[in-house]
C-alpha positions in Angstrom: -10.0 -14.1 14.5 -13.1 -16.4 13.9 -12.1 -18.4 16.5 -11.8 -15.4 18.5 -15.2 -14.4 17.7 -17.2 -17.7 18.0 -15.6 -18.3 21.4 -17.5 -14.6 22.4 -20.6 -16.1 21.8 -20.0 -18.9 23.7 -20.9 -16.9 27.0 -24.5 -17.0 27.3 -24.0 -14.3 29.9 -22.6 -11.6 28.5 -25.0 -9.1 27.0 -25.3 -8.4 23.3 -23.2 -5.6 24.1 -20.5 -7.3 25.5 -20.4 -9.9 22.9 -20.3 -6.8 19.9 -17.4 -5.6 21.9 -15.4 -8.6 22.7 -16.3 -9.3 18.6 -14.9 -6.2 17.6 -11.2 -6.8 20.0 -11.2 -10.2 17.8 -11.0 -8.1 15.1 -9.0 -5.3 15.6 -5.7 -7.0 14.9 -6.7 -8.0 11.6 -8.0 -4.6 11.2 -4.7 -3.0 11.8 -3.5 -5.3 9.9 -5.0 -4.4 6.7 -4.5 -0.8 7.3 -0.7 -1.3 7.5 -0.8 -3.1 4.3 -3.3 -0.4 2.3 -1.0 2.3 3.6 2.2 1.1 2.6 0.8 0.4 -0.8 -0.7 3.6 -1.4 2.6 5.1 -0.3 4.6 3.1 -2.8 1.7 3.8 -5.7 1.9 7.5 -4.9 5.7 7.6 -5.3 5.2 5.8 -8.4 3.0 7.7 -9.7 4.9 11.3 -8.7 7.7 9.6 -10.6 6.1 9.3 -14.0 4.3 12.5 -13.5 7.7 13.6 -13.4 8.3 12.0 -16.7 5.2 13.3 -18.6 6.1 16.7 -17.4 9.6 16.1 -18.6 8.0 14.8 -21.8 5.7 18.0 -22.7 8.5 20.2 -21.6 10.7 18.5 -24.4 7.5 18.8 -27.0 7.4 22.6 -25.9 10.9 23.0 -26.9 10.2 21.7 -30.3 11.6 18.2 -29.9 10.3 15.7 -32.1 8.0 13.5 -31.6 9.4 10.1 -31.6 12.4 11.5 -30.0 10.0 12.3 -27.0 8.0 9.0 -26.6 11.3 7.3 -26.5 12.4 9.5 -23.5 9.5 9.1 -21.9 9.7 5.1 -22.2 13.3 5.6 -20.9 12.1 7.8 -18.3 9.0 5.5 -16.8 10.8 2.3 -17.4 13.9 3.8 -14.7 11.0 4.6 -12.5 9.8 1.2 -12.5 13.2 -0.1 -12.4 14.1 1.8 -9.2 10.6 1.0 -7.6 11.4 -2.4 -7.9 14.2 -2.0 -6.0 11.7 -0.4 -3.2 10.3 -3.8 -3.2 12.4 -5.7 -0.9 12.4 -3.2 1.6 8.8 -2.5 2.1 8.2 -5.9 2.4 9.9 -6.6 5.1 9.0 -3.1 7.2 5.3 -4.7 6.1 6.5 -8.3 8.0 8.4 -6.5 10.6 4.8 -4.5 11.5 2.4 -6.7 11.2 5.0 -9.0 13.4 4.3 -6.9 16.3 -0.1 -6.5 15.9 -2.0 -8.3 18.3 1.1 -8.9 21.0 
């Protein structure tokens, strides 16, 4: 990308114009790239986060009914540690559809 970049300045002449534009197609790829990466995370943080919102709800449902306490906190660790567990397991996966994507930017 810097490469990319310094070599549009090396035409002394384009316009300032053309060398913003020719700039900003040296960056796009890496651009794209980030987005991919942001988006997949935020996807995998959101299910995360649905899943031990899931949990707590589960938690102050069980509270409601009169459960006790300690009984609760130690479903809810149970709960959140599965969700963390089978998250994990997402892993794997979203790396390589993250590899596979950013295979194909800038081709």
């Amino acid at each position: 990308m810097f490469r990319c970049s310094a070599s549009c300045c090396d035409d002394s002449q384009a316009s300032m114009q053309q060398v913003h534009q020719c700039i900003e197609r040296c960056h796009a790829p890496l651009a794209q790239a980030q987005a991919l990466v942001t988006s997949e995370l935020e996807k995998f943080q959101d299910r995360l986060a649905r899943c031990t919102m899931h949990c707590n709800d589960k938690a102050k449902d069980s509270i409601d009914a009169g459960s006790k306490e300690l009984q609760v906190k130690q479903q809810l660790d149970s709960c959140v540690a599965k969700c963390v567990d089978d998250h994990m397991h997402l892993i794997p996966t979203m790396t390589r559809r993250m590899k596979e994507s950013l295979s194909s930017i800038g081709k």
